[in-house]
N, C-alpha and C positions, 0 to 999 in steps of 0.2 A: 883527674890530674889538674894538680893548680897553672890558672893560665900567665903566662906574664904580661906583665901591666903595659899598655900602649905604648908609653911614652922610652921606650928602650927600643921602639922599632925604629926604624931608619928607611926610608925612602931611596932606590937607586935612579939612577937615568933609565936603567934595563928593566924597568917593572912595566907593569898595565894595572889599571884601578878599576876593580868592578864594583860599585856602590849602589845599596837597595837607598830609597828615599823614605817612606817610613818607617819611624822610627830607628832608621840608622843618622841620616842626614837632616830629618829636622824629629821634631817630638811628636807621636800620636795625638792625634784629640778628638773632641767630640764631633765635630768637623772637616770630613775629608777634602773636602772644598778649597780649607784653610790653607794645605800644608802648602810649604815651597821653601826655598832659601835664600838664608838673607845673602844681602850685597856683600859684605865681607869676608862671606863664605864663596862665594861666589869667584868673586877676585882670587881667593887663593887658589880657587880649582884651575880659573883659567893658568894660573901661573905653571899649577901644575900638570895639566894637559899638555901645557909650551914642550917644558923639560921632558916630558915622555912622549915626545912626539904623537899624540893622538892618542895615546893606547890610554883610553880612561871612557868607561861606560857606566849609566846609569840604568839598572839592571831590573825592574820591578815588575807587581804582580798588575801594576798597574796599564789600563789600556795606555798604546806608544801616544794615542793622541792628546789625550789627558798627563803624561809624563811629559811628551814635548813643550807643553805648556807651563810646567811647572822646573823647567832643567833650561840650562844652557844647550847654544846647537851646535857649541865647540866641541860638544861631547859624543861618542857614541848613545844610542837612546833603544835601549831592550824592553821592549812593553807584553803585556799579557804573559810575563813570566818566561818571555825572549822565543815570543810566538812570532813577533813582528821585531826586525831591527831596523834600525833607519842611521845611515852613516852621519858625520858629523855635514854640519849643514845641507843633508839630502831632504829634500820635500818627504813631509809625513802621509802619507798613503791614507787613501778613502777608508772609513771604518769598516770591516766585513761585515755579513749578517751576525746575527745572536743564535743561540742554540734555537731546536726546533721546541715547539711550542711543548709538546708533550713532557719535553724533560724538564722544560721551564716549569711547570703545573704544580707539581710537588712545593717546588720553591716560594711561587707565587701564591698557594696557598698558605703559607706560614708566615709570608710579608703583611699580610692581613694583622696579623699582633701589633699591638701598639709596643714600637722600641726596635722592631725588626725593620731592614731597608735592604733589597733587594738590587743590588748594582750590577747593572749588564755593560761586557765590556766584550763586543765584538764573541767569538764561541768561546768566552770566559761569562761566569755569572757568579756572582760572589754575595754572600748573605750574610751581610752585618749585625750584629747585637751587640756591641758596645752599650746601647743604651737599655738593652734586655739580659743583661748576663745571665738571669734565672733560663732562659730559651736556647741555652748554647746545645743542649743535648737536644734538642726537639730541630736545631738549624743544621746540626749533623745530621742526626739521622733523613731530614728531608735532604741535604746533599745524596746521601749516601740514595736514599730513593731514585732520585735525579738522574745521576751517574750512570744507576745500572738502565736506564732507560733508553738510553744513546749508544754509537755505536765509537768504541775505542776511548771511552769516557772515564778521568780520575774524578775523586773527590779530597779535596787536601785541605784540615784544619789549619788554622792559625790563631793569633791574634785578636781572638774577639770577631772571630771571621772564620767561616768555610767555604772554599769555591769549588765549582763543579769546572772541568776545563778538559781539551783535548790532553792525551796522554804525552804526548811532545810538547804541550807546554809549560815546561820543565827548566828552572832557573839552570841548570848542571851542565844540560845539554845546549843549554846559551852561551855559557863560558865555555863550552871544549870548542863550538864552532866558531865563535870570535879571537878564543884564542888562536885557531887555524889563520883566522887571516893573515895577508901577510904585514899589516902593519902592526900586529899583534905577535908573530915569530921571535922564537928567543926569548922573549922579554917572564918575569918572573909574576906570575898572577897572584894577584891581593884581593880576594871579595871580604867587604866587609856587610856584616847585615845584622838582622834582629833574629829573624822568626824560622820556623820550621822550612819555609821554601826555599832561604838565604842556605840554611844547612846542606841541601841539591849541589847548589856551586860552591860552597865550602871545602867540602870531601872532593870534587873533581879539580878545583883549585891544588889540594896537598897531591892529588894523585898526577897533576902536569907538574909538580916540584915547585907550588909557589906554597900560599899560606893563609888563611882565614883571618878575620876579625871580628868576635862578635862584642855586638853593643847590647850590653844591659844584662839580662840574668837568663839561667837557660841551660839546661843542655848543650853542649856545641862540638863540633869537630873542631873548633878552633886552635890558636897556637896564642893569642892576642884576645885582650881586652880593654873597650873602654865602660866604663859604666852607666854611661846614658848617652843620647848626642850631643847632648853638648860638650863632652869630655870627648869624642871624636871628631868633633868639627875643630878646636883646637888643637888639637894631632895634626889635622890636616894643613890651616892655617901657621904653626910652627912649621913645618916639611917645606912648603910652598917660599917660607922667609930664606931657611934654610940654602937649598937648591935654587933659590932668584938668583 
């Protein structure tokens, strides 16, 4: 089904924003180090945080302490795929341990390739090859090794990436409980995202009566699109002029 084009959405007072950060709000690269957003993006969010009273989270697969750093703390902050949440301006919480060693082994045998990188984020571990694409079936299959190693353990493709993670750490099951809160009550939920873990809280997004966004190309449950981030960060920034 064809999606419709971003810019026919509309923004209410009554909504909540739940926003993945790569490759939704800034552009992938070779450098995960790099991402973050800029200051005039930045400015429209707080604008729009104002007008929705708080109800605006940044949702990723990303660890919260490594997210916290790279986001505003006017925002809600959902890290390791909304393992960990941290309220707007509440102190980010000490990193947990990393998965046990044994399930790590698989993984860390395969980081051995030139091009693979290995990121441990608290009982999240995620295996990069962006710069090995030829190694994505060899970085799955070691997730998939991984996984069944531990106890209650997924394995979830993405992006030039597969992570190994507790089975609750689940982007879907991050928007139904923040949706619960109560500054969150009532109000009409928006996730907008890129990748296969954004699609989680996508589908539970339409299933609480609000609505998806996805950026860029894909399969989606969505209802909205914009075609890369930069064409969503100007969504955001018209909204934000809009509603001031």
């Amino acid at each position: 089904m064809p999606l419709d084009p971003l810019d026919t959405l509309s923004l209410t007072r009554n909504d909540s924003l739940f926003l993945d950060l790569d490759g939704t709000m800034a552009e992938i690269g070779p450098d995960p180090d790099a991402i973050g957003i800029d200051a005039e993006t930045t400015g429209a969010l707080r604008v729009l945080a104002e007008k929705l009273d708080g109800a605006m989270v940044f949702l990723s697969g990303r660890d919260v302490r490594d997210l916290a750093s790279r986001t505003p703390d006017f925002a809600w902050r959902a890290g390791g795929h909304g393992l960990e949440i941290v309220a707007p301006g509440a102190e980010v919480p000490e990193r947990p341990g990393p998965l046990p060693d044994e399930v790590l082994a698989p993984l860390r045998a395969i980081e051995e390739v030139d091009g693979v990188w290995l990121e441990l984020k608290g009982p999240v571990a995620a295996l990069h090859y962006r710069a090995a694409p030829d190694r994505g079936d060899a970085c799955i299959a070691a997730a998939e090794r991984a996984a069944g190693l531990g106890t209650d353990l997924v394995f979830q493709p993405g992006k030039m990436v597969v992570e190994v993670k507790p089975a609750h750490a689940h982007k879907g099951v991050a928007l139904r409980t923040i949706s619960g809160k109560p500054e969150f009550a009532g109000r009409r939920a928006i996730m907008a995202g890129d990748d296969t873990t954004d699609e989680d809280a996508i589908r539970v997004a339409r299933e609480l009566g609000g609505l998806g966004i996805k950026v860029g190309d894909g399969e989606t449950a969505a209802t909205y699109h914009a075609p890369d981030p930069a064409a969503f960060r100007a969504w955001l920034r018209r909204e934000a002029e809009r509603l001031a």
